[in-house]
N, C-alpha and C positions, 0 to 999 in steps of 0.2 A: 504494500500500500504506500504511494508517494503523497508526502508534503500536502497537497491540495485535497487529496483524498481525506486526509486526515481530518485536516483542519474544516470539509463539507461534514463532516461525521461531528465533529467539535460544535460544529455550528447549530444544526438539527437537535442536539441535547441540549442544549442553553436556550434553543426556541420553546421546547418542549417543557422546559422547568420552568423558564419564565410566564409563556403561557396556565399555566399552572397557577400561578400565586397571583393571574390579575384578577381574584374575582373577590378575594378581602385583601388589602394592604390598606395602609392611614398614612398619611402623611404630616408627621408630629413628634414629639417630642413629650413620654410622662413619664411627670417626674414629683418627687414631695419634697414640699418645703418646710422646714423646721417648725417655722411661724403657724402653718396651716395642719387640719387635722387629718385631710384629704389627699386625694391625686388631682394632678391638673395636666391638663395636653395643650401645648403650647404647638400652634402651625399657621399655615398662612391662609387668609380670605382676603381674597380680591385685594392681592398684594402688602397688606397690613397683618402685621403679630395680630394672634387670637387668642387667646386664654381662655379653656373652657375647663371648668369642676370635671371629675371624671368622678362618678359613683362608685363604692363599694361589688357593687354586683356586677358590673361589667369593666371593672380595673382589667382580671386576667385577657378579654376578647380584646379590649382597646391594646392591653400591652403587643398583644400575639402579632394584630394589625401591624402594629409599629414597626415592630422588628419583621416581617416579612417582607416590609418595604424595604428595610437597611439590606437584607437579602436580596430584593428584586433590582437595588438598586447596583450591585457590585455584582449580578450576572446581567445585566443589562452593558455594566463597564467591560465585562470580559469580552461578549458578544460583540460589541463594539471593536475590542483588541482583534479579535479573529479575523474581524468583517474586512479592517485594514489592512492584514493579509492577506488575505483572500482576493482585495483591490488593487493592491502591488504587484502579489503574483500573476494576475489578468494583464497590468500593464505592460507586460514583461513583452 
């Protein structure tokens, strides 16, 4: 198997994972403040910081969100890495 081969095979797995994780990801930041008794999810609307309470009961789904997005967002960077190969090697 050469080089391209590879790297179409590289490609098709990082489609397929990422496909995968777009149906809950958040885009946000929770976190607790000393001062506060709760969680809060810090993200952006319509370009401005948002600060929302995040409840008890739904802390673990909101965290889950969170962090599948830190995930979708570092196989989206890799996917991105291959793609540039794969464009190099084309221009060859």
């Amino acid at each position: 198997m050469d080089r391209k081969d590879l790297l179409k095979k590289h490609q098709a797995k990082l489609k397929d994972d990422i496909s995968s994780m777009l149906d809950s990801f958040l885009i946000g930041s929770i976190a607790r403040s000393p001062s506060m008794t709760g969680h809060s999810l810090t993200t952006k609307v319509d370009g401005k910081t948002t600060t929302l309470y995040v409840r008890k009961a739904i802390l673990p789904k909101a965290s889950e969100m969170s962090n599948r997005y830190k995930k979708l967002w570092k196989l989206m960077q890799a996917l991105s890495t291959v793609n540039w190969e794969l464009l190099i090697m084309e221009n060859r």
